[in-house]
N, C-alpha and C positions, 0 to 999 in steps of 0.2 A: 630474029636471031642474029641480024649481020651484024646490031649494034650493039653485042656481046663478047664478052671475052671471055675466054673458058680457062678458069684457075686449077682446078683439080674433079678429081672421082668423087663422091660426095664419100664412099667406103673409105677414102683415105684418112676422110677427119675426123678424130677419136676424141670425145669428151675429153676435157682438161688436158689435152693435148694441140695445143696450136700448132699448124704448118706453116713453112715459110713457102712465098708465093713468089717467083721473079719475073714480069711479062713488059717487054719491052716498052716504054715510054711512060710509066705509070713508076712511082718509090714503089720500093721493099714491102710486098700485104704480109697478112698473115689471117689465115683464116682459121677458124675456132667452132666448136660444137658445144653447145650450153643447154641441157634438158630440150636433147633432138634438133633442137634448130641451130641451122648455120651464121654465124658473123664472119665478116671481111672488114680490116682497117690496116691503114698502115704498120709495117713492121718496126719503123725507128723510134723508139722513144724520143719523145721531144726535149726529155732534159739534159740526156749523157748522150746520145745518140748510139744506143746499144739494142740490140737483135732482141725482141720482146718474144719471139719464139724460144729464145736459149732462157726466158723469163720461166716466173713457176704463174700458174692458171689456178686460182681458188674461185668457185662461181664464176660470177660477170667479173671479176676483180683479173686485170695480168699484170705482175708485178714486174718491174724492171729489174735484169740484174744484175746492173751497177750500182744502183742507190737506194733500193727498194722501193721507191716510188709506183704508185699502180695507176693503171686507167680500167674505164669499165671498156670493157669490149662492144657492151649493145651502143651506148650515148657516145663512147668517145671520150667523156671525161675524166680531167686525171681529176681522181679519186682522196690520193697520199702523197703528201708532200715527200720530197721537192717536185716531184712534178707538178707542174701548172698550167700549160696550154695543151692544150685537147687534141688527140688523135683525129685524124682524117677517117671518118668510117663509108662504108661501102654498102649498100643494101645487095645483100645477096638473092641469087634467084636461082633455085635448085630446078633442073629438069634433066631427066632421062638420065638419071645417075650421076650427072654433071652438077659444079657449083662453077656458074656464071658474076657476073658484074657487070652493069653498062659500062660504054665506050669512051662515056661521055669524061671530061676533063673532068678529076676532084678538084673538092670546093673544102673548104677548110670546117674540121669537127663533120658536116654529112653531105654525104651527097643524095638529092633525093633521087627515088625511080621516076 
């Protein structure tokens, strides 16, 4: 557990509704609810550098919304052009109500557990 960071309640995070995430030394997450299960990736869109939580959420697909450009939330991958380079994702680890993420440095498109 020390080599965890605690992002939010898991009650906080509502299908098709992403949260923004702020935890010191780590970019902008945003963590997401897709058919029960939790995703974490980075919050910046890689092409306009705009807040992907202020984005609209259809399935795995979050659309950027400055250019409509979308990445999937589970891979990372932008999905709809103009986006092109892949989000930072995060494997999430839900316990005791909590959604966690290791400690560990992200690595570009995933980071493993």
């Amino acid at each position: 557990m020390k080599d965890m960071l605690s992002l939010c309640k898991e009650e906080q995070v509502v299908e098709d509704l992403p949260i923004p995430v702020d935890i010191e030394g780590l970019p902008p997450l945003a963590v997401y609810r897709l058919d029960g299960k939790i995703y974490v990736t980075d919050r910046t869109c890689t092409h306009g550098d705009a807040d992907l939580t202020e984005g609209f959420q259809e399935g795995e697909a979050i659309e950027c919304p400055f250019h409509g450009g979308a990445f999937s939330i589970i891979s990372g991958e932008a999905i709809t052009l103009p986006c092109s380079k892949p989000l930072t994702t995060y494997p999430a680890i839900v316990m005791d109500g909590n959604v966690y993420i290791k400690s560990s440095p992200a690595s570009p498109q995933s980071v493993d557990s």
